[in-house]
N, C-alpha and C positions, 0 to 999 in steps of 0.2 A: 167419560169421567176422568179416565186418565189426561187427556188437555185440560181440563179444569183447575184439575188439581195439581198442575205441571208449574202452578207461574209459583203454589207452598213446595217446591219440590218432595210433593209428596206423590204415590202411586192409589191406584185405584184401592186395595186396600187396606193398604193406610188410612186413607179418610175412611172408609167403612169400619173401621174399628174406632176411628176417634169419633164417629157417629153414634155406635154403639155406647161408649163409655159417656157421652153427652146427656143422652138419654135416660141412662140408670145411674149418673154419678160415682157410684162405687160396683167396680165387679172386679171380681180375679179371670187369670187367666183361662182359669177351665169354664167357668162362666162367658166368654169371649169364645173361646172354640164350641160350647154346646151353639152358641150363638148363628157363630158363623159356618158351624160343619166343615170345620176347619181341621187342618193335621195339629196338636200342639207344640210340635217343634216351630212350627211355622209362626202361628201366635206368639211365639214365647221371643222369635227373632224379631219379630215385628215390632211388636211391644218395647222392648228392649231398643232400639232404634227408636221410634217415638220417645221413649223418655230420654236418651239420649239429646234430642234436637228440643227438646222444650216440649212437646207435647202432650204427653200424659207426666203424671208423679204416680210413683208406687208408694205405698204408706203400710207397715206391718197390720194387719186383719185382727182388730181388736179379740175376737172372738177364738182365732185360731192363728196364732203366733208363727206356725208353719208357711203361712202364705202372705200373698200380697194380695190388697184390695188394689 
């Protein structure tokens, strides 16, 4: 997966979180780490990085102003 995904210089998961969000459209971070049984530091740098390069947008959580979908 990682040469695949080498030519979007992205890493293996990278694309499994932008697969993730593909799928459900809207999810927050803790949403993404129950997902992936993931550290959420690790999510949270990830993520961050992806929106950074164009690949996800964060938008404030109509319901809960505290977070991002």
């Amino acid at each position: 997966l990682n040469n695949s995904c080498a030519q979007y210089r992205l890493s293996a998961a990278q694309a499994g979180i932008i697969l993730i969000v593909c799928d459900f459209q809207s999810l927050t971070q803790d949403d993404i780490t129950k997902r992936l049984s993931l550290d959420k530091s690790v999510i949270a740098k990830t993520v961050t990085k992806l929106e950074e390069r164009g690949f996800v947008r964060r938008s404030t959580n109509v319901r809960d102003k505290r977070t991002f979908d």
